[in-house]
C-alpha positions in Angstrom: 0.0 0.0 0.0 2.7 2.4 0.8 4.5 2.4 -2.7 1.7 3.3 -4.4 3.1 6.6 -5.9 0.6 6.9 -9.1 -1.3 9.7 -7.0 1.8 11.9 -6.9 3.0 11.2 -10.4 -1.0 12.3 -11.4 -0.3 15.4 -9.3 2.6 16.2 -11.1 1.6 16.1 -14.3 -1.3 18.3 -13.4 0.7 20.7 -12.1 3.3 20.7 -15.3 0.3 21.2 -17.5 -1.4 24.3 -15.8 2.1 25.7 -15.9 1.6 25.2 -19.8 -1.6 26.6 -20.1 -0.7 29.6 -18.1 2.4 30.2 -20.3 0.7 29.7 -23.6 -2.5 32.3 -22.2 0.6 35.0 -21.6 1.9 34.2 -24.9 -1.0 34.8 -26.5 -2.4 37.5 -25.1 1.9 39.2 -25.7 1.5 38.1 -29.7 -2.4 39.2 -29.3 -2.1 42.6 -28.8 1.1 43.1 -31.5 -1.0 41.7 -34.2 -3.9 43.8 -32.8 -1.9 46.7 -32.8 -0.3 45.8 -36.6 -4.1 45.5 -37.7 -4.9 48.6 -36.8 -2.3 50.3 -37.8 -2.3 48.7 -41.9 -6.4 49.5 -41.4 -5.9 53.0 -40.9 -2.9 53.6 -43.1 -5.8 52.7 -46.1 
């Protein structure tokens, strides 16, 4: 019973892929407002 470890392991990778999502949601919104910014910019220059 006491080398049951797949309840950490699980934890673990939860933990790994929040870390993921919270990178790729600053990535995003970083690229978002750039491209945002470009649009706006090529929109206006017409």
């Amino acid at each position: 019973m006491c080398n049951d470890e797949k309840g950490g392991e699980v934890l673990e990778y939860a933990l790994i892929a929040g870390l993921i999502v919270v990178a790729a949601i600053a990535a995003i919104k970083g690229v978002g407002s750039k491209v945002l910014a470009r649009w706006t910019s090529l929109n206006s220059s017409m």
